[in-house]
Structure formats: structure tokens, C-alpha cells
C-alpha positions, 0 to 999 in steps of 0.5 A, spaced: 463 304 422 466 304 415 474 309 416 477 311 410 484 315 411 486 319 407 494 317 405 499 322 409 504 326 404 510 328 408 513 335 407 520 333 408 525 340 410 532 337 408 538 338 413 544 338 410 548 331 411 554 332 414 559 326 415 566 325 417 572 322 413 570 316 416 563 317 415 561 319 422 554 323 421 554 328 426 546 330 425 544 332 432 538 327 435 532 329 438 528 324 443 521 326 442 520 322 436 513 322 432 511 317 427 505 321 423 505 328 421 500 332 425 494 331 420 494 324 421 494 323 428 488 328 428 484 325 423 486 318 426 485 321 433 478 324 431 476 317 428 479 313 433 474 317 439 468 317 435 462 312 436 464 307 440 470 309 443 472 302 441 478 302 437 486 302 437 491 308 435 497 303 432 504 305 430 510 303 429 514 307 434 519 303 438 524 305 444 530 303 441 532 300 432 530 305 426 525 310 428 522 316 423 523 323 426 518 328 423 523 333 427 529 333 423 526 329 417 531 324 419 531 317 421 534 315 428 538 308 429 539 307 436 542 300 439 544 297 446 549 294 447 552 294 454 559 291 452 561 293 445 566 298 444 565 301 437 559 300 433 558 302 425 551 303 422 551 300 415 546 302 410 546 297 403 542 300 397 539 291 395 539 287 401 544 282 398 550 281 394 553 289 395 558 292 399 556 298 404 553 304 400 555 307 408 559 306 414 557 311 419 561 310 426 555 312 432 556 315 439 554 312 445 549 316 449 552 318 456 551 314 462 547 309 459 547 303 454 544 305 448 548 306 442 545 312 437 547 316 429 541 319 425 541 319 418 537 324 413 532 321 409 533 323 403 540 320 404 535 314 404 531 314 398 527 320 401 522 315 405 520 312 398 524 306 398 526 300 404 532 302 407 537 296 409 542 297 413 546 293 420 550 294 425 559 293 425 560 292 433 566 291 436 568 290 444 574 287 448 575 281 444 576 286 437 577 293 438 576 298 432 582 301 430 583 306 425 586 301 419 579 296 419 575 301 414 580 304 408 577 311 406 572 309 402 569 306 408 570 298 405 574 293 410 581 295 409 584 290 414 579 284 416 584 283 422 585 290 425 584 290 432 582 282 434 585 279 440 581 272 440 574 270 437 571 269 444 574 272 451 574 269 458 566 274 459 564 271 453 565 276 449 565 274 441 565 280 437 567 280 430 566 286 426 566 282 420 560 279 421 554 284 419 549 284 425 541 284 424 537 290 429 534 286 434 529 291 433 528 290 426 520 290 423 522 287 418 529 282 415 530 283 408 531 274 408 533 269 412 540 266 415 539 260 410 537 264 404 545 264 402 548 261 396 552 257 403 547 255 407 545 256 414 551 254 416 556 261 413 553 263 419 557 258 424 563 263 426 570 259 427 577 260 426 577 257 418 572 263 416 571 269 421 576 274 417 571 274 411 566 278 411 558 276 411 555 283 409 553 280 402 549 275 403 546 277 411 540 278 413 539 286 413 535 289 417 529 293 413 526 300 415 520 303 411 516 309 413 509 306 416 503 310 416 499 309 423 493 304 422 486 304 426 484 297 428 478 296 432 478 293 438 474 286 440 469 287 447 472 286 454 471 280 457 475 277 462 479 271 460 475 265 464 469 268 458 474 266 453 474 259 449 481 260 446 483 256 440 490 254 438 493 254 431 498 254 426 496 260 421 498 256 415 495 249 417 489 254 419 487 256 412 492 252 407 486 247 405 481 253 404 478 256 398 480 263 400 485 269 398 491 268 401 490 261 404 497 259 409 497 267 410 496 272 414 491 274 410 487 267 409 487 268 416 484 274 416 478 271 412 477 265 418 475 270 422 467 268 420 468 260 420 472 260 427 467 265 429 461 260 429 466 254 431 464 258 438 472 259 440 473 267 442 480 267 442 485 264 438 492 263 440 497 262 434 503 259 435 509 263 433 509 269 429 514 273 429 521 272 424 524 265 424 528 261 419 524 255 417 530 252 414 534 252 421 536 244 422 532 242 418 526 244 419 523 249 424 515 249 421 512 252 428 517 257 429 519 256 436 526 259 434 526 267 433 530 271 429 526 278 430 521 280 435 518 286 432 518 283 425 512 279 423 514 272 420 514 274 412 513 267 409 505 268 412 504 275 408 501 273 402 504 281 400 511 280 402 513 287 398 518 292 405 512 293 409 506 288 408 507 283 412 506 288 418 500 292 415 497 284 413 498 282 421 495 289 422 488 287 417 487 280 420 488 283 426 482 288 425 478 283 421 478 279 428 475 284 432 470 286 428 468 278 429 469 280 436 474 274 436 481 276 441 487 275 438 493 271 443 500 271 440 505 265 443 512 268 444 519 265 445 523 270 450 527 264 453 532 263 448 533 265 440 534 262 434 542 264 433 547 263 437 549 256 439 555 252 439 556 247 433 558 240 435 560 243 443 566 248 439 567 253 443 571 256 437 564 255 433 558 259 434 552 261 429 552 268 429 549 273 425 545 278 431 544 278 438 551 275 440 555 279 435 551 285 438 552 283 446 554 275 447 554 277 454 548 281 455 543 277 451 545 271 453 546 266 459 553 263 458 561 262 462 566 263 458 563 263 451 559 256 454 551 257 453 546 256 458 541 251 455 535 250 460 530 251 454 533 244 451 534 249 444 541 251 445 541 258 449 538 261 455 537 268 453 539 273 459 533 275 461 536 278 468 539 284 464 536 290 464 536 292 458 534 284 456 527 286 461 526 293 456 527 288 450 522 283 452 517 289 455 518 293 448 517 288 444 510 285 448 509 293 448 509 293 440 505 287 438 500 290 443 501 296 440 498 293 434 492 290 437 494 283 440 490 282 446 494 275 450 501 273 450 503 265 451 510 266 452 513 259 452 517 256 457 516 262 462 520 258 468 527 261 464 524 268 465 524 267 471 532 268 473 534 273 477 542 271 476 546 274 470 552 270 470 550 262 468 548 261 475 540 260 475 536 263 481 528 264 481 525 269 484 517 270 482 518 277 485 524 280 482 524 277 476 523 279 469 516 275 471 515 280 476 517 286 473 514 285 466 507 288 468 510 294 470 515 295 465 508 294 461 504 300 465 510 305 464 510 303 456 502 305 456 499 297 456 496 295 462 496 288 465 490 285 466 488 280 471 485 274 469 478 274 472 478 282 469 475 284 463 477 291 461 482 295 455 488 291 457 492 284 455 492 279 458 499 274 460 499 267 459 505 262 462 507 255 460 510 255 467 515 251 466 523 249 461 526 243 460 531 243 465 535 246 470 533 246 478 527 249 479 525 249 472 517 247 475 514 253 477 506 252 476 502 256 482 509 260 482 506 266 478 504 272 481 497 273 480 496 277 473 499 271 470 494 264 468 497 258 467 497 253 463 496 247 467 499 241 466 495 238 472 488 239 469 492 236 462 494 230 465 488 228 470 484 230 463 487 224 460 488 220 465 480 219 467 480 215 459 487 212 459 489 210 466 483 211 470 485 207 476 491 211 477 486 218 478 482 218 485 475 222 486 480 228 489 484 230 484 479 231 478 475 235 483 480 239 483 480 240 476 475 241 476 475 247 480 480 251 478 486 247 481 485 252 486 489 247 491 495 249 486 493 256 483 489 260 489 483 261 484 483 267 480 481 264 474 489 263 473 488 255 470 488 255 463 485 248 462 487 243 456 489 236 455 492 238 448 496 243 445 501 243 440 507 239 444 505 231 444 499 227 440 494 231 439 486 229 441 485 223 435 491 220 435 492 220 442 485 216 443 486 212 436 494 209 437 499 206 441 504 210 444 511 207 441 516 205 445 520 209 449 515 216 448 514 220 453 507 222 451 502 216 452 497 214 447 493 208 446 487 205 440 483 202 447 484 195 444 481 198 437 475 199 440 472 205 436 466 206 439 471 207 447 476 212 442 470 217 440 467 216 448 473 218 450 475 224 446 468 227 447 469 226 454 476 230 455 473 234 450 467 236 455 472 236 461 476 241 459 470 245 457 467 244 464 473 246 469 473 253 472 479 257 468 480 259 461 479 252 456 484 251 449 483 247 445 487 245 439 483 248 433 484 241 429 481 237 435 475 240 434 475 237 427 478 230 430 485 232 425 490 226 426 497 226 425 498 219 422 500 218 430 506 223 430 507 226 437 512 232 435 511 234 428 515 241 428 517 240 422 513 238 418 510 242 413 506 239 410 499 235 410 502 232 417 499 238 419 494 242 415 488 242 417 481 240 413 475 244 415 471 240 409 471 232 413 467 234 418 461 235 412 458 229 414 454 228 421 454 221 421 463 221 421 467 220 427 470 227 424 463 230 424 460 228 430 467 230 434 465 236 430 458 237 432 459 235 440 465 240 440 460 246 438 454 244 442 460 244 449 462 251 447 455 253 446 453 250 452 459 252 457 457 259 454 450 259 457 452 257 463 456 262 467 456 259 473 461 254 470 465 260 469 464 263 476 463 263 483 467 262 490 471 255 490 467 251 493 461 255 493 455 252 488 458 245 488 455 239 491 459 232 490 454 225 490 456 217 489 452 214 484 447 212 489 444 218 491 449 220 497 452 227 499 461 225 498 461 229 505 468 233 505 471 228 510 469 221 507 477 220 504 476 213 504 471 215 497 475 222 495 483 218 495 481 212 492 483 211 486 477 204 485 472 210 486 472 211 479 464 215 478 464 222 481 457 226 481 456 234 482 450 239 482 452 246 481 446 250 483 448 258 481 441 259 477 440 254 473 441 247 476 446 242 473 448 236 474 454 232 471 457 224 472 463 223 469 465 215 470 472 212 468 468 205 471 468 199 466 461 197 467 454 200 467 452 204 473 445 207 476 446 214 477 441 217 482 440 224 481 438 229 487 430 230 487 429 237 484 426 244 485 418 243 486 416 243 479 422 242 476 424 235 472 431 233 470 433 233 463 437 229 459 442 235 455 448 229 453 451 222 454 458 222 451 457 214 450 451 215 444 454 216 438 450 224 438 452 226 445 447 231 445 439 231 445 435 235 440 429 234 442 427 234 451 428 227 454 426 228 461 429 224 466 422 224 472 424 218 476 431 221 477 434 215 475 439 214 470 443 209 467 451 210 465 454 207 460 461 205 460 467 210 460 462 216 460 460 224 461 453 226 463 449 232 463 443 234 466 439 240 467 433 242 471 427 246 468 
């Protein structure tokens, strides 16, 4: 269905601004804010029902920040802030090197946290321009007195009103240092993006007098028409093949418009399409400083969780990034490809304290908001059980309603799954520094909820529906407790580390992984997860070596992620990568592969490339072109896998145990009780039948010699044939190799694969 929406031309009926000598707007709110006029929202309401029914009104409306109101032609600015005691809204006419052009003081809404002023429109362009504003906020450690603005609204004395630069509760504001909207859809550039650097944002007692509102970055407003995006086909979770990738590494070497953006994403969608994957998961995308300590390329440290990162916008004027997001988005769907977005709740790229001084501190958003309810820390000391820096407090409320909001948001724009990285920390129940888990109580817990009130609705992972899905790495990197796999309550997958390191460890160490563990794998780790479809299978993802260079170097020394070239034996490096490839594919749950690992992509052996934007890590679609390369063999097997696991749904489904019978090499049953096969680790060939349809038989050996294999005799007037052997350089069979004695010889290190016709 071809849409063309006619562009909305608003009237604007102007109340009069009225402001006080200090230049508080006292134009009264509305609460019930619309984000299109009444001809748009029908006409895209109309389209919107038509057909199919398969598409998504998407707007811009949040909760709290900067939201146009058609009521009063207004633009209403709310903030939350537990413990500030004053807070300014200021408004810039460039988003650097002026003064405020406006200073208004906002009120604080009865009997909660939100902090709220509206502004008329034509006091700001009439809608036409951005609008770039940021927050003064003052609280027990600073408080505003009548002396820190002069008339005209400038700062008349820098030190009115300070008491110290942080308090006994952790307290650090400084209404010197101009705020960022955590709500933000946009920032105007980047903390780096000064003549100073990243650090004129370290806040000590040598600079916290001077003022940073000439060189911070300012939150921007535009008014953004809502937009139809078409939706992908349900399908649950397990159905999807989900690819994980860095958008500039996606595109960056492509001949296509826009390559390293958004946009070059968007014309991927067909290529990643016929790779096989249905879903492709991002790394970070929403606004981060890739500058930050030298070089922040995966964008694990976010700025703003609604705006989307800029520098992967081929059209960086107010606005484009979102609406480019949005036209990627649209064409992935129409490919019917999902689109997952990894997000970061456990900890900002802000705060920090430098060189463990509690007297210097980044500063240039959250904290100068609410040091305290933002995040974990005692006395001005951070948390950091993320290994980042801080620990965001997300035992707040009003912090829960920040991340269900903004989870709402990307929804909103068409996002079907969410990775939220290091998902343990999200876990806490404890405001103060203390940490205590609770998968119940917790944001973890809460989050569908929160969800349902905001109109998104949570799906479990073995459900297929309108929804999104949730995707946990169940872990942090410190702390008691910080291991929670299995703990999650049941809408939640899970990256299982389990499945990662029993896939590697079949190739690398296979005297240290019995019969037992792999079936377990296998089968859904339901002895972990409780079956659901909750394990998302992999054996790489961006963290570590990636496929290739895991199975072609040496680890060096001291590194925790293990990597070995087998003795530069090329032929057992490729064996083996197909091998994890193919069990990763064959486990029960949701499989991810890195999209690079499909094209054998090495990393030069760098195990933790973050930063590093450059051919480290971009991706080569053109050498995989020829067949007869190992690049272009890992290429073809990785297609031919997807393809088959996509045939055979019994892989996907089924009742734990159900469908699966388990053999030794000579033909016999592994009976459940025989313990002396299933936990010796010298039992290194296990073979299984899944009869649910078509029958299949598969042998995976880590064993260093050939061994026979005996299939089970098959159905009268079948005959076992031969689909793969990962040890022949091209694993899959063309042609129809039947296999009549039901006698097969494995190779070394090998998977094989039957099925009966």
C-alpha cells in the first residue's frame, strides 16, 4: 500500500506571553497534550485501519521534556526532579556561543516531582525553527537567590546562593552549568564538541563559578508531524534469526546512499533479508559522545535516550535524525525484518568522578538535574557495578517512569525488541548505595506494567502478536549477586552465557564439556531457564573475538576471552566455526549471530574493539563473492543453516524432552540414567533423533578420530539422507546422497546432519 500524507499546516491562535520581572511565563498548562492537528490524525488514522491493518500511528509525545500543545499553541516543558529547589528553563536563539535569549523560572506541580512552565510558540519561532533550550536547577547544596539573575536575565552573581559543590546526600547542583532535557529527541552537539574539550565539563572547585551555557549542549525541540510506519508480521521470538550489528560497520563499505547511516541501513534491508536473519539487532543508538575517553565507537555510554545518535543520520538538520530512524525502520518492515535496538539503563555516559576526586565530577545533565535520584552513590561517591563509572538509580520512581517511557518512545517509533545490556543492575530494589535483587519488585518486574499503562504491550517469548519483546544480558560486571540468569521473570529471553560457552568449548576445550551439558543446550537450557523459548543462543556477540578470530588466534596472554588458531590447522578453523555456527542454530530459544560472522569478518585478533572506528571493524559484504574462499564457504554454510533451521520447526518447538531421542555412536539408546555416558567429559560424540514431522538425525563429535555412526533404521519406505557434514569444505549436499546402510563415517571434530525421505 503506497501512503502519501498531505504535510499539516497549523493555524496557531497566539495567547498573549506574559512574563514577570524575572521572566517567569505564567501562561496556564493543559494536560491533555495532542501532537497533530485533527486533519492529520484522521487522515493517518484512516490509513492507519485501512488494508491490512498492519501499521503503527508514530509520534513524538512524551510524558515529561518539550511537547507541543495545539490547545494553547504552546510548547509545554516539564522535568523531574525530586530534590532541586528552583529550576530555570533557558531558551537560546543558536545552539552555541550566546547567552540566553530567555530565563524563565517554572513552578513545581502539587504533590509530585515534576517540574513544569509552557511557553507560546510564536515566542519561539512560531514552529518554523528549532528551538534550543536547557535547564538552571538549584537544590540544598545551592539555592536560588533573588541576586544570581540581574534584570535582564543574565547571571549577575555566579556565587549566590552556594553552600558546597556537593552535600552529605550527594547533592551537586550548580546552576552555573547549564542542563541537558533528559527528554531531549535531539541534542544540538556533543559534550566534546567545545573549543575545551570533554573535560570543561569536569566540575571542581578551580571552574564551577564560570558558566557553560555558551558551549553546552542544548536540548532541541522541533515540531514533528506524526508518521505511519508499517508493521513487520508477528512471529514469536524463537521464529526469529536475529542478526547483531553496528549500523556504520553495516553499510560503511557499501555503494549505497547513505552508507554509515541510518539511511544506509535502511537500503540493507533487502541484502540482510536474503542473508536469512529476520531481526536485527543494533548496538546502541540512541545519543552518545563517541569522543568520550578516547573513543566511545559502540555507544555504550548514553547522553539521550529519546534522541537518536546524530552522527548516523545522513540528514543532520533539527529533526532528521528521527524522522531518517523512522524511514529505516518503515523499510525493515516492509522487508518484514524486526528491528531490536540494544539500550543502556544501567549507567550514563555523564557523571563520573575524575581521578576518584569527590570535588570533580562530569556534569553536564542528569546529575546537575538530581545527582541523587539518577544515581546510585553515598556522599557524592558513585556506584559503579557496571564497570562504567556510575550505576544509574533505578530503584527511583520517577527513574522507573524514565526508562518505561523511554522504552515506550522507541516502541512508538516502531522498535519490536529491546536488549537492555547489563540487566542484572536493573534489578535493585535499594535507593541508597546498598544493592539488593528482587526480580519481582524491581524495575525488572515492573517494567511490563509500566508498559501496559503507557499503551505497549509486553510479549512472552514463545508469543507471536502486536508487542515487543524484552531481551536481558542477565548479568554486571560487579557487585554481590551480579549473576542473575534463570532469575527473570517469564516475559523476559535471556542471553545465555551458558549456550555461549558450551558452544565454544565443543571446538576449543572438548575434554572439559560432557554429553549432559550440550544437551542441555540444546534443548533450551530449560534446566536453567524453565523452557519458554527464554534462551537467546549465540557463541559471539560484540564483547570478545568475534567467530573468525576466535577459531584462527592465539588468546594472548592474561585475556579472559579464549581464542586458539588449532595448531594453524585451517581446515579444523573452518570445521569449527561451522560447527558453532550450526549449533547455535540447532538449539531450542532464539539464535544471534553477529552479522560479520556470517562473512567470516576478522578483527586483526582484537578481542574488545570499542573503539575503534575503523576497518577493525567495518564490514565487507564484497569478500564472500567467491565460493571457493573460506570467507565465502562460512558465507554459504551460514545461509544454507538458516535456511534449514527455518524448515524445520520442530527445532523451534515442542515440549522439553518430548521429540528427542539421544544415541551413542554404535546405535544404542543414551538411556536417561546411564550417568557414566551423559557426565563424562571422555564422551565426546552425542547423537539425537527429533521425530516431530520430518525425522532428523544430527551427530556433533568433538573426538579427535573418525568414528562410525550408526543411524536408527528408518520408517518403511524412508532412507536417511545426507544434508550436511561440517568437515567438507562444501558442508551442504546439492545433490541427494542417500545414506541406505544407515552407516556413516564422521570426520574429526565434525556436525552432521540427516533427514529422512
Amino acid at each position: 500500500m503506497s501512503l502519501a500524507i498531505r504535510p499539516v499546516n497549523f493555524s496557531y491562535a497566539i495567547p498573549k506571553a506574559v512574563f514577570n520581572a524575572r521572566g517567569e511565563n505564567v501562561v496556564p498548562l493543559k494536560n491533555d497534550i495532542a501532537f497533530t492537528s485533527l486533519e492529520a490524525a484522521s487522515a493517518l488514522e484512516a490509513q492507519a485501519l485501512s488494508g491490512t491493518r498492519r501499521s503503527l500511528i508514530s509520534t513524538d509525545k512524551t510524558r515529561l521534556g518539550a511537547n507541543f500543545n495545539k490547545d494553547t499553541n504552546s510548547v509545554d516543558f516539564k522535568l523531574a526532579s525530586m530534590n532541586a529547589t528552583d529550576v530555570f528553563l533557558c531558551i537560546f536563539d543558536e545552539p552555541e556561543g550566546k547567552d540566553a535569549a530567555l530565563n524563565i523560572r517554572m513552578t513545581k506541580k502539587q504533590d509530585s516531582d515534576i517540574w513544569e512552565t509552557s511557553v507560546p510558540i510564536d515566542v519561539l519561532g512560531g514552529g518554523k525553527k528549532p528551538v534550543y533550550y536547557g535547564y538552571r536547577v538549584f537544590g540544598p547544596n545551592w539555592r536560588y537567590s533573588g541576586d544570581f539573575f540581574n534584570e535582564e536575565g543574565k547571571i549577575n552573581n555566579p556565587k549566590s546562593g552556594f553552600d558546597t559543590l556537593v552535600d552529605k546526600d550527594g547533592n551537586r547542583y550548580n546552576p552555573n552549568k547549564l542542563a541537558f532535557d533528559p527528554y531531549a529527541k535531539e541534542l544540538s552537539h556533543l559534550p566534546s564538541d567545545n573549543p575545551f574539550g570533554e573535560d570543561a565539563h569536569i566540575v571542581s572547585k578551580e571552574n564551577y563559578l564560570k558558566d557553560s551555557a555558551k558551549y553546552a549542549p542544548k536540548s532541541v525541540f522541533t515540531v514533528n508531524n506524526d508518521a505511519l510506519i508499517p508493521k513487520a508480521r508477528p512471529r514469536a521470538l524463537s521464529d526469529e534469526i536475529i542478526g547483531e550489528v553496528h549500523i556504520k560497520d553495516l553499510s560503511i563499505n557499501e555503494d549505497v546512499d547513505g552508507a554509515g547511516t541510518y539511511l544506509g541501513a535502511k537500503n540493507m534491508a533487502k541484502k540482510l533479508k536474503n542473508m536469512g536473519f529476520t531481526m536485527i539487532e543494533f548496538l546502541p543508538l540512541t545519543e552518545f559522545d563517541d569522543r568520550e575517553n578516547g573513543g566511545n565507537y559502540w555507544g555504550y555510554m548514553p547522553l539521550g535516550y529519546f534522541a537518536p545518535a546524530k552522527k548516523y543520520a545522513s540528514d543532520k538538520t533539527p529533526g532528521g535524525a528521527l524522522r531518517e530512524f523512522r524511514e529505516m525502520v518503515k523499510e525493515f518492515h516492509r522487508e518484514n525484518l524486526k528491528v531490536c535496538m540494544d539500550i543502556v539503563f544501567n549507567h550514563t555516559g555523564e557523571a563520573g568522578l575524575k581521578d576518584n576526586d569527590i570535588n570533580r565530577a562530569k556534569q553536564f545533565g542528569f546529575s546537575l538535574i538530581d545527582n541523587q535520584m539518577y544515581y546510585k552513590q553515598k556522599e557524592g561517591r558513585y556506584n559503579s557495578n557496571s564497570g562504567c563509572g556510575n550505576d544509574m538509580n533505578v530503584a527511583q520512581e520517577e527513574v522507573m517512569n524514565f526508562v518505561a517511557d523511554s522504552v515506550a518512545f522507541w516502541a512508538n517509533q516502531g522498535v519490536d525488541a529491546f536488549r537492555f545490556d547489563l540487566a542484572a543492575g536493573l534489578m535493585d530494589t535499594d535507593t541508597s548505595e546498598k544493592v539488593y535483587y528482587d526480580a519481582n519488585r524491581s524495575l525488572v518486574g515492573r517494567l511490563s506494567g509500566l508498559l501496559k499503562e503507557r499503551g505497549v504491550k509486553v510479549l512472552e517469548p514463545h508469543q507471536k502478536g502486536d508487542g515487543i519483546y524484552l531481551i536481558a544480558e542477565p548479568w554486571t560486571c560487579g557487585g554481590d549477586n551480579s549473576y542473575q540468569l534463570g532469575r527473570f521473570p517469564q516475559e523476559w529471553a535471556q542471553w545465555n552465557d551458558i549456550a555461549r560457552e558450551s558452544i565454544k568449548r565443543d571446538s576449543t576445550f572438548p575434554f572439559t564439556l560432557t554429553p549432559r551439558a550440550l544437551r542441555n543446550v540444546l534443548e533450551g537450557s530449560y534446566d536453567v531457564l524453565g523452557g519458554g523459548d527464554k534462551s537467546i543462543n549465540y557463541a559471539y556477540s560484540h564483547d570478545g573475538f568475534n567467530l573468525n578470530d576466535a577459531n584462527s588466534y592465539q588468546s594472548p596472554q592474561g585475556c579472559w576471552h579464549f581464542a586458539t588458531d588449532y595448531g594453524k590447522d585451517e581446515k579444523r578453523q573452518e570445521s569449527a566455526m561451522k560447527k558453532q555456527i550450526a549449533l547455535t542454530l540447532l538449539s531450542k530459544g532464539t539464535p544471534m549471530l553477529q552479522v560479520g560472522d556470517v562473512i567470516a569478518h576478522s578483527k586483526g585478533g582484537d578481542d574488545n574493539s570499542y573503539n575503534k572506528d575503523d576497518d577493525t571493524n567495518y564490514l565487507d559484504f564484497s569478500k564472500v563473492r567467491n565460493p571457493e574462499t573460506r570467507k565465502g564457504r562460512i558465507f554459504d554454510f551460514s545461509k544454507k543453516m538458516i535456511e534449514f533451521r527455518k524448515e524445520h520447526p520442530e527445532l523451534r518447538y515442542g515440549v522439553f524432552n518430548k521429540d528427542i531421542q539421544y544415541f551413542k555412536p554404535d546405535g544404542s539408546y543414551a538411556q536417561n540414567w546411564d550417568n557414566s555416558y551423559w557426565d563424562n567429559v571422555n564422551s565426546n560424540i552425542m547423537c539425537y533423533k527429533i521425530s516431530d514431522g520430518s525425522d532428523i538425525f544430527i551427530s556433533t563429535s568433538s573426538d579427535e578420530h573418525f568414528i562410525d555412526v550408526k543411524l536408527p533404521a528408518p520408517k518403511q519406505g524412508k532412507v536417511w539422507h545426507l544434508v550436511c557434514d561440517t568437515s567438507r569444505e562444501k558442508s551442504f549436499v546439492d545433490g541427494d546422497e542417500k545414506i541406505p546402510s544407515n552407516n556413516y563415517r564422521q570426520s574429526p571434530h565434525s556436525l552432521l546432519i540427516f533427514e529422512e525421505r
